[in-house]
C-alpha positions in Angstrom: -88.2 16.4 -4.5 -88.2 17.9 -8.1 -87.5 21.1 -6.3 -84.0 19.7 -4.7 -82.7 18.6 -8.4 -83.3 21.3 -9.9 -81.7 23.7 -7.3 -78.9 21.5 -7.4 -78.3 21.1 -10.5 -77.3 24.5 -11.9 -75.2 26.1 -9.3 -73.5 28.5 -11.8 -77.1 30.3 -12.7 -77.9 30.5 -9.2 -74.8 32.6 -8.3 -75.4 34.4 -11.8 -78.7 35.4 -10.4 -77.6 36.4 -7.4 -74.5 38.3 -8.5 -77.2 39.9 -11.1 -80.2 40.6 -8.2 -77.6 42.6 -6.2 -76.4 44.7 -9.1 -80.1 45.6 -9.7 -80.2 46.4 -5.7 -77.7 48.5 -6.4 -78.9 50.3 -9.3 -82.2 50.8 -7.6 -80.5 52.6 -4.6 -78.4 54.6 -6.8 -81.8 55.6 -8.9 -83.4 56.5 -5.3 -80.8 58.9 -3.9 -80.8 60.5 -7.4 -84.1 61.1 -7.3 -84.4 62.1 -3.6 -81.5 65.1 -4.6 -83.3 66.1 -7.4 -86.7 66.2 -4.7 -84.6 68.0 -1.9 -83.6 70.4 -4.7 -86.9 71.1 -5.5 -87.9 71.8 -2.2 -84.9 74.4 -1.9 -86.1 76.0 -5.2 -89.3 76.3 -4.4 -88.7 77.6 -0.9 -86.3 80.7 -2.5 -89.4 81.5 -4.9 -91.3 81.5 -1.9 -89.1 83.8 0.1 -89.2 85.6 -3.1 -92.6 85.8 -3.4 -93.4 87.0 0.2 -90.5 89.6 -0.2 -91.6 91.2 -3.5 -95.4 91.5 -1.8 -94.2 93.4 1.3 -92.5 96.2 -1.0 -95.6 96.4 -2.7 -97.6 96.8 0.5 -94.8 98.9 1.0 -94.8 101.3 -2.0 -98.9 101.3 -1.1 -99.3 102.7 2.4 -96.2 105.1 1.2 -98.5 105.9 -2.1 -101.6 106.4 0.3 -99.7 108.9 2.6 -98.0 110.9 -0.1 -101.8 111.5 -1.7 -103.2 112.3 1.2 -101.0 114.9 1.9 -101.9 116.6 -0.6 -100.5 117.6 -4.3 -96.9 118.1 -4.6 -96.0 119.7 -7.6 -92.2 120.6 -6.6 -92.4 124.0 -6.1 -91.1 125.6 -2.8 -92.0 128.7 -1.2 -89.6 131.5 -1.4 -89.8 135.4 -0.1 -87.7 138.3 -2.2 -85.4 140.1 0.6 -84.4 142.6 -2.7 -81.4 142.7 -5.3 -80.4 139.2 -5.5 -81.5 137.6 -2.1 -84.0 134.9 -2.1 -85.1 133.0 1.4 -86.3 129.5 0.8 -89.2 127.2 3.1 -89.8 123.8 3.4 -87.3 122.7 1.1 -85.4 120.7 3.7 -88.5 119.2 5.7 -89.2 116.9 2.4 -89.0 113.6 3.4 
């Protein structure tokens, strides 16, 4: 019964309260979707590193295989085979089959 009088007895505090424990409701949701954007945005970020990641490893197995097949092809120092026809006249091989 001292339960009754006392809840009776200050009606203004209890609607303070209330008005005050739905505020805090609020706040707390407004804290929670703030923090799940700044999560999901994580998630995005690290994703595109990912991405990143995976992309910058398959040039380099990329530029291997390519760096395997040039040395096994044997040394390419830049010169081209050419034949003197006389005078001025030059006839030039394998210069257009370089890949």
């Amino acid at each position: 019964m001292d339960q009754q009088k006392t809840r009776g007895a200050k009606p203004a505090l209890r609607s303070l309260t209330a008005i005050g424990g739905a505020i805090a409701a609020a706040v707390a949701v407004m804290v929670g979707v703030v923090l799940a954007f700044v999560f999901a945005a994580t998630v995005v970020v690290v994703g595109l590193m990912l991405s990143l990641l995976v992309g910058l490893a398959a040039f380099a197995i990329r530029a291997g295989r390519l760096g395997r097949r040039k040395a096994s092809a044997g040394p390419d120092d830049g010169v081209i085979e050419a034949r003197h026809l006389g005078g001025h006249h030059w006839v030039a091989y394998g210069w257009n089959e370089r890949a």
